[in-house]
C-alpha positions in Angstrom: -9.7 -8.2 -3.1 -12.5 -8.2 -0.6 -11.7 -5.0 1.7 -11.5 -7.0 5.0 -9.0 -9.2 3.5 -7.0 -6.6 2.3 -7.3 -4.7 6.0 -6.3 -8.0 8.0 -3.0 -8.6 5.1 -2.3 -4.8 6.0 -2.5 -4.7 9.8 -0.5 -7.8 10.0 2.0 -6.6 7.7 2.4 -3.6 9.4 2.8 -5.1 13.0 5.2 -7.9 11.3 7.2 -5.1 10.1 6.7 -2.7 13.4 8.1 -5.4 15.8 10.9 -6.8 13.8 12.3 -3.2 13.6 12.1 -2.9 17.1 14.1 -5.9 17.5 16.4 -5.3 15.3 16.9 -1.4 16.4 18.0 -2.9 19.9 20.8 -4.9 18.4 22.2 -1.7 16.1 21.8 0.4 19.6 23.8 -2.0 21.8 26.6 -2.6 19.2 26.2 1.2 18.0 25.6 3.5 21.6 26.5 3.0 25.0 25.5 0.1 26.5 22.7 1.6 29.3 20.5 3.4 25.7 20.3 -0.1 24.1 16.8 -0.4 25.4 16.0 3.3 24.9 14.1 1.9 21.7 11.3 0.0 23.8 10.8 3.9 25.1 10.7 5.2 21.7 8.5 2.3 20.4 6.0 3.6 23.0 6.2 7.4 22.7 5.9 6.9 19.1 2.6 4.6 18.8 1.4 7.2 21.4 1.9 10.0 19.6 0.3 8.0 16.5 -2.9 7.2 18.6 -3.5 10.6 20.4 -2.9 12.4 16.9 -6.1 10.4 15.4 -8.3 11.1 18.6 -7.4 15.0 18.7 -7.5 15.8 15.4 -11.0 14.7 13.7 -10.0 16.4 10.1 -7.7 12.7 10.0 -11.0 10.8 10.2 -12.6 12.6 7.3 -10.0 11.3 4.8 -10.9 8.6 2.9 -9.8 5.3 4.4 -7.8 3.6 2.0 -6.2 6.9 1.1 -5.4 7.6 4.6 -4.0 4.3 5.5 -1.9 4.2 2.2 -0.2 7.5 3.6 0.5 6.2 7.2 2.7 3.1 5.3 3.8 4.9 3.0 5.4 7.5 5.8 6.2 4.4 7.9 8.5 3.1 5.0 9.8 6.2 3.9 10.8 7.2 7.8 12.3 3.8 8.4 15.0 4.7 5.8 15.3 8.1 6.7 16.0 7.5 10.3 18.6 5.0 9.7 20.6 7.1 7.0 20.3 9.8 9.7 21.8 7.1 12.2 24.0 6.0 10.1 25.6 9.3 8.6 25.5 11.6 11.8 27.0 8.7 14.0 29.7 10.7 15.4 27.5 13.9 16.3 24.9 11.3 18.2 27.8 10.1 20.2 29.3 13.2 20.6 27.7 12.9 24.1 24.8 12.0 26.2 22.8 15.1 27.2 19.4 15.4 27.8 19.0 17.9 24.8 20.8 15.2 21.9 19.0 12.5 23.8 15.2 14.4 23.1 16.3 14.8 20.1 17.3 11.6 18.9 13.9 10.0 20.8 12.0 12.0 18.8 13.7 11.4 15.3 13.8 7.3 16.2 9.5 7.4 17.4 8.8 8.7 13.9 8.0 5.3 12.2 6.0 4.4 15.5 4.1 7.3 15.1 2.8 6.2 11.4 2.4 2.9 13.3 0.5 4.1 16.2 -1.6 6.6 13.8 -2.6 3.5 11.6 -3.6 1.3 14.6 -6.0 3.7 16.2 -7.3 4.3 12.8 -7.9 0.8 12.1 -9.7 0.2 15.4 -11.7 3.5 15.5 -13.3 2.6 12.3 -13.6 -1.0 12.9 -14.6 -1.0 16.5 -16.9 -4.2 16.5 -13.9 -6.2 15.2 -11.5 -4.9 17.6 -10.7 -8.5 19.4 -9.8 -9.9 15.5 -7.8 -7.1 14.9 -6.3 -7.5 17.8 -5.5 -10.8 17.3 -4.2 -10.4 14.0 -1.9 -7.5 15.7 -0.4 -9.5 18.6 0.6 -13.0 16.0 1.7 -10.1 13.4 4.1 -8.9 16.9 4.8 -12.3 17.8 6.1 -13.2 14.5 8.0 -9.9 13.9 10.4 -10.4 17.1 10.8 -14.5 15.5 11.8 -13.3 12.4 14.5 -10.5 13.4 16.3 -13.1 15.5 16.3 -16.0 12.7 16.8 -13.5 10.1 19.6 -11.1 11.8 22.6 -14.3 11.0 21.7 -14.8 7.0 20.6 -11.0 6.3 22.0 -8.5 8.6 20.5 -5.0 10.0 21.4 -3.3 7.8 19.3 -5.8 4.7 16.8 -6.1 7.7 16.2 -2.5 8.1 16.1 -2.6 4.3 13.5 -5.4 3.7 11.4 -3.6 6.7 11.1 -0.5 4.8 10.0 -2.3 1.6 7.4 -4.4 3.6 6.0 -1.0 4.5 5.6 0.3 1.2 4.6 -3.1 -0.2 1.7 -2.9 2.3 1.1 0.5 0.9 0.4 -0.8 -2.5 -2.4 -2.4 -1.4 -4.2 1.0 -1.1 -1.8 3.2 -4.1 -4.8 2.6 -6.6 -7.1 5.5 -4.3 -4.3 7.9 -4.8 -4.0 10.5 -7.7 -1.4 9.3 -10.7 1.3 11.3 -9.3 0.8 9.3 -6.4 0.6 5.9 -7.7 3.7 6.9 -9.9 5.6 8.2 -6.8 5.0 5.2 -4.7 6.1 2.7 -7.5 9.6 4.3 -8.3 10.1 4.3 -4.3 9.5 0.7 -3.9 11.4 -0.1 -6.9 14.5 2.0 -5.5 14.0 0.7 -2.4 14.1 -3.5 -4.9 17.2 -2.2 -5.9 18.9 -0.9 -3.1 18.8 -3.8 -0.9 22.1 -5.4 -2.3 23.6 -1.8 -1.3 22.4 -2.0 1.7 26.0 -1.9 3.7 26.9 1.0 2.0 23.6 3.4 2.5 23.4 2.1 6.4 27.0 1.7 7.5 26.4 1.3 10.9 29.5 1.7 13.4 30.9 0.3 16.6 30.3 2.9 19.7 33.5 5.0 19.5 34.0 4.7 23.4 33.3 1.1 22.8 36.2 -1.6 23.5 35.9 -2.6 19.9 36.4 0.8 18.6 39.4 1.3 21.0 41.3 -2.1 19.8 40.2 -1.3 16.0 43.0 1.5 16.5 45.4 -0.6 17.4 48.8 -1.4 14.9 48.9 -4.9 13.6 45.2 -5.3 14.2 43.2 -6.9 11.4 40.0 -8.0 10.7 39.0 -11.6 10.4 35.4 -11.7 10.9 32.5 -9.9 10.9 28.9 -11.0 11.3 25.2 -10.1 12.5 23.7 -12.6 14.9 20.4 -12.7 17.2 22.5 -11.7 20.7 24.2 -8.5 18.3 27.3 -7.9 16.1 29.8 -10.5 16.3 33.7 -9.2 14.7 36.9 -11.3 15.7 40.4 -9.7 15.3 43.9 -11.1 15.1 46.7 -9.5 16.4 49.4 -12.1 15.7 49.4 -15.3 14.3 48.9 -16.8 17.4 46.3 -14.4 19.3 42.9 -13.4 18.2 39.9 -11.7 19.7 36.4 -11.5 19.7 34.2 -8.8 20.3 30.3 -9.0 21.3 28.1 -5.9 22.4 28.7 -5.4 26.2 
């Protein structure tokens, strides 16, 4: 594969990927934390591509790796942190919403910016060492945006966040692969048993990322309820749609506030 093909297939998988996990984190964080954090994420997003950036500028040793090496590391740690932040989401929910502080809220901005650091990191490093093609690369990153924050929204209804969050991590390694053959056997062999795991995982998705209604939430509250049950439950573009009867002739339904 000629190499600047294989670079444009890569940045545009990458930003595909970056900005339909955005998206989609922005619907778990409305249905999952109070209401006023749902838009923390744009925040993260940025601290974590800048993070990514200054990290190539300040630290030259990065620059002396070989490229394809290099850049199969960044999406490779892009993929792997995707799943790691979620199953740390998804398992510590109750600590997380334990309360609001500044302290929990640090700390949970810097655990979310980790994929956007691999990201940013693999953005600067693309343009650094392609600097006469910046405005193509460019390019090729803004559609790759455009068609990232399209496809969580038509995607959210069939798949779900959870699937979604799945599939994004396994785009990540997939662009990985295209650069696995520079890395030592251990390496190659590492980064095929991940992707496969991650192939077989995705129909288990709902049980590895079991993501929760806010406990102070309305939902949460009515959930406790007696004689409450269950009729719906879906993913959709505005957030987490769940409808719950409470007799036979009452029902509710329940969208992020």
């Amino acid at each position: 594969m000629n190499n600047k093909f294989r670079l444009y297939a890569v940045l545009l998988i990458l930003s595909v990927a970056t900005l339909t996990l955005e998206v989609v984190q922005l619907r778990i964080f409305a249905y999952s934390l109070m209401r006023s954090l749902a838009h923390i994420i744009i925040s993260i997003a940025l601290l974590g591509s800048g993070i990514g950036s200054i990290n190539i500028a300040i630290f030259p040793r990065l620059n002396k790796i070989k490229e394809e090496k290099l850049l199969a590391y960044l999406l490779f740690g892009f993929s792997i942190s995707v799943m790691a932040t979620h199953l740390a989401f998804s398992y510590f929910f109750e600590q997380i919403n334990q309360g609001y502080d500044f302290p929990r809220l640090w700390l949970f901005s810097i655990i979310f910016s980790i994929p956007y650091v691999f990201f940013g990191a693999a953005l600067a490093f693309i343009f650094k060492k392609y600097i006469e093609d910046v405005p193509k690369l460019y390019s090729i990153n803004l559609i790759g945006s455009g068609v990232g924050c399209l496809i969580a929204l038509v995607a959210l209804r069939p798949l779900g966040a959870e699937k979604l969050v799945m599939l994004i991590s396994l785009t990540g390694a997939a662009g990985a692969l295209f650069y696995a053959g520079h890395l030592s056997k251990k390496g190659i062999a590492a980064a095929v048993i991940y992707t496969m795991a991650l192939v077989a995982g995705i129909q288990y998705s709902e049980t590895l990322l079991e993501f929760k209604s806010k406990p102070h939430g309305g939902l949460s509250q009515m959930a406790k309820a007696a004689a409450v049950k269950r009729e719906f439950s879906r993913w959709d573009p505005l957030g987490r749609i769940e409808v719950y009867s409470f007799s036979d002739k009452y029902s509710y339904m329940y969208m992020p506030d």
